[in-house]
ROLOGU-629298 format. One record per residue (C-alpha): x, y, z; residue in one letter. Coordinates in steps of 0.2 Angstrom, whole numbers, plus 5000, padded with zeros to 4 digits. Layout:
XYZa...
end
This chain:
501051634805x501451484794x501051294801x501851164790x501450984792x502650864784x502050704778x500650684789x499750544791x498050544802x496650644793x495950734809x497350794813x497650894798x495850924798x495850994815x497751104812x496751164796x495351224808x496551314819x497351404803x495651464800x495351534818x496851614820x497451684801x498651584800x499351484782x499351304780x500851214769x500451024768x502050924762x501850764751x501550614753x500150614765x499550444772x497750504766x496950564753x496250754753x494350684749x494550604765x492950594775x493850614792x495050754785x493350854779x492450804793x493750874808x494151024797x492251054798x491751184785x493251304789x494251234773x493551374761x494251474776x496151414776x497551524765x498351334759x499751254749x500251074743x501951054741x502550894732x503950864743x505250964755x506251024741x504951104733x504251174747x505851254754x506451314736x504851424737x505551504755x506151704753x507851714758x507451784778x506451634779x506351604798x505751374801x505651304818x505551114819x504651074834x505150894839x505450794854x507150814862x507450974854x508651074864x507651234866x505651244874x504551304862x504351454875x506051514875x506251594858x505451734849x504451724835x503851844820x502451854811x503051764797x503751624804x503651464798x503251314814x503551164804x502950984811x503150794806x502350634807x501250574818x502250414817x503950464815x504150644816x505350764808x506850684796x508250674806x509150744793x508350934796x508650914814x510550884814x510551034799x509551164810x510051134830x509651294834x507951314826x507351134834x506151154847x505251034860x503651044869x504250974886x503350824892x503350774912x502850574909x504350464902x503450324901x502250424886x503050454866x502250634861x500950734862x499350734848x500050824832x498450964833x498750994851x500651024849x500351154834x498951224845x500151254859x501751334849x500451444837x499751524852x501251554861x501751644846x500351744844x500451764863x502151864859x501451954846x499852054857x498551934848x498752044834x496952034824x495951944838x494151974835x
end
């Protein structure tokens, strides 16, 4: 599987998504600009020492990043009021689960291009704006691998 983070902005969260790349194979593709620096005490210290374990890439921007795709490139933009639950597709192996900002979340641009590749995690509480960025990659990775049998589970 492939977890992209688009412009994040809070170290632990990166660090921690990095730490669940590492756990469960999966690549990690980090899109500039981040609202941190990769020296960051906090992104080190929530990715514990799992970073030499991560398959990553740094992307200068989302043009770059999507120009590097193959072709059968598969992307799911998991974001609020997506009309499909993250549950209710299939995923491969190689697909890509891309996430935005903590603070603003996916360009709306890449929504409104892809409506049937945006996906939501569905929240129960109106009154609350998201869900933690690490969380919501932990739930839509392992649903994936869920489909898949576990495949490689130590």
């Amino acid at each position: 599987m492939n977890i992209v983070l688009v412009e994040p902005e809070i170290p632990p969260n990166t660090g921690n998504v990095a730490r669940l790349c590492a756990v469960t194979n999966s690549t990690l593709h980090l899109i500039e600009p981040f609202g941190f620096k990769l020296d960051d005490a906090a992104l080190k210290r929530a990715g514990m020492d799992y970073w030499q374990q991560v398959r990553w890439h740094r992307w200068p921007g989302w043009r770059a990043f999507h120009d590097h795709l193959p072709p059968d490139a598969r992307l799911w933009f998991i974001e609020s009021e997506g009309p499909q639950k993250y549950s209710d597709v299939v995923y491969s192996p190689e697909d890509y689960l891309v996430f935005g900002r903590e603070t603003a979340g996916l360009p709306k641009t890449l929504l409104a291009e892809n409506p049937s590749h945006w996906l939501r995690v569905p929240m129960f509480n109106s009154a609350s704006r998201s869900l933690n960025l690490s969380n919501c990659v932990a739930l839509v990775l392992y649903e994936a691998l869920r489909q898949q049998g576990f495949p490689a589970e130590i």
